[in-house]
C-alpha positions in Angstrom: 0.0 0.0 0.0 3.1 2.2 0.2 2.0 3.6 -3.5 -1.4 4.3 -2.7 -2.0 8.3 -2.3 -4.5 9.8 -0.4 -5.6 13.0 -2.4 -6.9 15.6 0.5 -6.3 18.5 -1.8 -8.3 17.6 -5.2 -5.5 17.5 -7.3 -7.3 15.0 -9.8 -10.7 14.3 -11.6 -13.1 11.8 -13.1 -14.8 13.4 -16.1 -18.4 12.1 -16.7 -20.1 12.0 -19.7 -22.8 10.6 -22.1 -23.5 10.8 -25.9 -25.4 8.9 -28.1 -23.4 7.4 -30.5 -20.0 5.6 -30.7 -18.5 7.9 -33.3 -19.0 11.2 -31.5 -17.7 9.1 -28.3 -14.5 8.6 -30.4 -14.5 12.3 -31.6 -15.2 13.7 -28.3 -12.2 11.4 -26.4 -10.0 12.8 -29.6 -10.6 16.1 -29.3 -9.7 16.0 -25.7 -6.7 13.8 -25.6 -5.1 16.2 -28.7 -5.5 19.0 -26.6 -3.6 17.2 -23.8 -6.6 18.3 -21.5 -6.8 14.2 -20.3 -4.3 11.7 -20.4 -6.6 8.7 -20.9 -10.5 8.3 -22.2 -12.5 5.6 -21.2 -15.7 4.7 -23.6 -18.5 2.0 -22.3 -20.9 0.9 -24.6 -24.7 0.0 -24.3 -25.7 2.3 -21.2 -29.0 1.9 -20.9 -30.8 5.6 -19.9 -33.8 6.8 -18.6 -34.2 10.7 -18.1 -37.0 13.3 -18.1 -36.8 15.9 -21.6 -39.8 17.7 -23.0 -42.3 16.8 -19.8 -41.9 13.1 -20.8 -39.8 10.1 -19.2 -37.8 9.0 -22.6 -35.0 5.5 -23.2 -32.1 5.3 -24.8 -29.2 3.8 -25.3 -25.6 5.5 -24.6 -22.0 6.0 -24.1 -20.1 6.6 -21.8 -16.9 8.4 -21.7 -15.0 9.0 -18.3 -11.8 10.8 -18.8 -8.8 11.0 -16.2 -7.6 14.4 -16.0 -6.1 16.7 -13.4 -7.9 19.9 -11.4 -6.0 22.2 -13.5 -7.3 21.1 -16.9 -11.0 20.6 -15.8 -12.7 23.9 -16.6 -11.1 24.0 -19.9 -12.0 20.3 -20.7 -15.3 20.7 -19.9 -16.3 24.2 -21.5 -14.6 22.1 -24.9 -16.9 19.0 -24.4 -20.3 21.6 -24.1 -19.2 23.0 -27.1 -18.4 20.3 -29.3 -21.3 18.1 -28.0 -24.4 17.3 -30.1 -26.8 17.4 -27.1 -28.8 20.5 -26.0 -27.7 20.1 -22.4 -24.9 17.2 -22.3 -24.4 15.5 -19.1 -20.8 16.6 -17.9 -19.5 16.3 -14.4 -17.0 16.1 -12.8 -15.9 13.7 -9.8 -13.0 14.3 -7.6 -10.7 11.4 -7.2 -10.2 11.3 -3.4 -7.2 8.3 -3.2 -5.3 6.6 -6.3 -2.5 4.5 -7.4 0.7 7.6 -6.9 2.4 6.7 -10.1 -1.0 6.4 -11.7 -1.9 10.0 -10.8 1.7 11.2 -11.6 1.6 9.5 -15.2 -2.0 12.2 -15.6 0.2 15.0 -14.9 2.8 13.8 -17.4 0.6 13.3 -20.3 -1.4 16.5 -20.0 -0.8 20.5 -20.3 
């Protein structure tokens, strides 16, 4: 456990989000990993979602993208996923990661900005 770092000061962050098809998935992770704003982008296939829009409860299916990033590149990250996404209001969060692998997190600062 001697590598195992416990984060107390947010240094690090889980980047959330959903689109509806594989290719802007691919696009999206692209974009964000040319622009060194993440070092690595996760996509999960076949989500299934249920969600209010337009006063009625809709299903569909989706992707999932969770990019590793670091504090310092998250408002930028984000602002560039709202703006090249092809929803109205894209789901886009962010989630602090509280402990991690040390050389893990310090490989995220290496591969971005």
């Amino acid at each position: 456990m001697e590598n195992f770092m416990v984060q107390e000061n947010d240094l690090y962050r889980l980047i959330y989000v959903t689109s509806d098809t594989e290719e802007e998935s691919i696009n999206l992770s692209k974009l964000i990993l040319k622009n060194n704003l993440a070092a690595c982008a996760n996509i999960i296939k076949g989500s299934k979602s249920f969600y209010w829009w337009n006063d009625e409860i809709n299903e569909s299916l989706e992707y999932i993208i969770i990019f590793k990033t670091n504090s310092k590149n998250e408002k930028q990250l984000i602002k560039k996923l709202i703006k090249n996404h092809s929803y109205e209001n894209p789901c886009v969060i962010s989630i602090p990661i509280i402990k991690g692998n040390d050389a893990f997190l310090r490989w995220i600062d290496q591969e971005t900005k």
